[in-house]
C-alpha positions as CSV (number, residue, x, y, z in Angstrom):
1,X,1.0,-35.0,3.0
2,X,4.5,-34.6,4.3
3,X,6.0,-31.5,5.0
4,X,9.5,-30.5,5.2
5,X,10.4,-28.2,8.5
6,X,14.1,-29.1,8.6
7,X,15.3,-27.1,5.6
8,X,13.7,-23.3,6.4
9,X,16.5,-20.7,5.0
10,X,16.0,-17.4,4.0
11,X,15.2,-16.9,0.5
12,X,16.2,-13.3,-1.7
13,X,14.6,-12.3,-4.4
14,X,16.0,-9.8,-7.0
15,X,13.5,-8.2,-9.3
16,X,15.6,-7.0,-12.1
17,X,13.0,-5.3,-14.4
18,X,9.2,-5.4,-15.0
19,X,8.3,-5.1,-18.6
20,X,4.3,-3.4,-18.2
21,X,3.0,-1.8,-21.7
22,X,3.0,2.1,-20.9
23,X,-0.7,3.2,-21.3
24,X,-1.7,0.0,-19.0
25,X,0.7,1.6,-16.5
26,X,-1.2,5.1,-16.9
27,X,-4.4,3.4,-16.5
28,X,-3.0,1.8,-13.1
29,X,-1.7,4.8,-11.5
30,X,-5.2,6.7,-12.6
31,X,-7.1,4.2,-10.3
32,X,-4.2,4.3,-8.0
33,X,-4.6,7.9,-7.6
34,X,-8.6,8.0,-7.6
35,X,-8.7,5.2,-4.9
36,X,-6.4,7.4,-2.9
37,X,-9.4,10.0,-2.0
38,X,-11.0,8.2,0.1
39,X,-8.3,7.1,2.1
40,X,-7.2,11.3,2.0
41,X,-10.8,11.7,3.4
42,X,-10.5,9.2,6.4
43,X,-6.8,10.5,7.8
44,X,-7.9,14.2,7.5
45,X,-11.0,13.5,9.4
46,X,-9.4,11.3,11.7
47,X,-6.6,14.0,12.1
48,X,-9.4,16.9,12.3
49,X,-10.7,14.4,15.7
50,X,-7.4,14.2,17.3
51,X,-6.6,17.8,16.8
52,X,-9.7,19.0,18.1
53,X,-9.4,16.7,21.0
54,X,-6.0,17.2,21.8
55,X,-6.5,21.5,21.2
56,X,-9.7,20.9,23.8
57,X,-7.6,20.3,26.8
């Protein structure tokens, strides 16, 4: 298979409007906001490291 290389330009894309049924969209930002605990979790623990290291010296 050939490929093209000679004709790479920058492409934009516009996105005008997504048309998502509203209780689908609830549904997503529910998961969306329950699979954002654990990642809450991680960065305060991590933060809770760092601090007590940095606060050690």
């Amino acid at each position: 298979m050939e490929t093209n290389t000679e004709n790479k330009v920058a492409q934009t894309v516009n996105i005008s409007d997504i048309s998502m049924p509203f209780w689908s969209m609830v549904v997503f930002m529910v998961k969306w906001a329950i699979a954002s605990i654990p990642a809450i979790l991680i960065l305060m623990l991590l933060f809770a490291i760092f601090g007590g290291l940095i606060g050690s010296f």
